[in-house]
N, C-alpha and C positions, 0 to 999 in steps of 0.2 A: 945537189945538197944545198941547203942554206948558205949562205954567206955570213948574216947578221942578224943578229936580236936586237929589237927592244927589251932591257931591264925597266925593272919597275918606276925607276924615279927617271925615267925617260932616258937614259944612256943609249949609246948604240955600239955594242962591242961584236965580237966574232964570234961567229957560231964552233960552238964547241962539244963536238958530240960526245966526249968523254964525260961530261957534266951530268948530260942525259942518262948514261952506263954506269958512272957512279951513284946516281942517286937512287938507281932501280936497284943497284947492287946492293947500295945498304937498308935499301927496307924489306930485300930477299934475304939477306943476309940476318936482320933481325930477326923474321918468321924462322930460319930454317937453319940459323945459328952452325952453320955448314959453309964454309968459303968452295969448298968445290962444286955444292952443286948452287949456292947463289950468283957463281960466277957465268956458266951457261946460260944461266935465265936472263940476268941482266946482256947478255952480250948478242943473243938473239931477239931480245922484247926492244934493246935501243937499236937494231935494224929494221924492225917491224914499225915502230913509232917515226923513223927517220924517214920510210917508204909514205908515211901518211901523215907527213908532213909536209914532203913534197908534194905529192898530189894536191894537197887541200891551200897550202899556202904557197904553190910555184911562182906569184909572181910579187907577192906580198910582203910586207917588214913582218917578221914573225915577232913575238910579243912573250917574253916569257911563261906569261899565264898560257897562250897557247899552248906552249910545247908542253906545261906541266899537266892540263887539261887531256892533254889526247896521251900522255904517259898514263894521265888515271883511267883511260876510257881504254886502252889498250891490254895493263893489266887485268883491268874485269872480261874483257873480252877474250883474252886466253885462259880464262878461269883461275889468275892466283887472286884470287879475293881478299887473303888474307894478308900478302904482300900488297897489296891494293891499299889495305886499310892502314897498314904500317906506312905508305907514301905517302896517304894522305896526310897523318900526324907528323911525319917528315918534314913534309910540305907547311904545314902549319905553324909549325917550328920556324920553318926558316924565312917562312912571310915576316 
């Protein structure tokens, strides 16, 4: 697992996977306005995104845009599109 992030204005804090689960939570949570079932989703899509994040940045300073990048490329890749597009505006929001 990560150790550390690059945030945007070049910080380097600790990696914190709930960050990741939170943010997926709330844009499943948006679309499906359901805590029970945006909770499943987000807590298996931020182990799927965690798995390929290691792979892809194992020896690497991860960079927040990364991890939000492969968080969007994850959810279209398991077909929630529409929480997809709720994370992007998410994401928008909080750049």
């Amino acid at each position: 697992m990560p150790q550390r992030i690059q945030k945007r204005d070049g910080s380097i804090v600790t990696f914190d996977p709930e960050k990741i689960r939170h943010a997926i939570f709330r844009a499943a949570f948006e679309v499906l306005q359901d805590k029970t079932k945006a909770s499943p989703i987000a807590e298996r899509l931020t182990g799927i995104v965690i798995q390929k994040l290691v792979a892809v940045y194992k020896d690497k300073l991860l960079h927040v845009e990364s991890i939000q990048d492969t968080v969007e490329a994850t959810l279209m890749s398991e077909g929630y599109s529409q929480i997809a597009k709720s994370y992007i505006l998410y994401r928008e929001r909080r750049s």
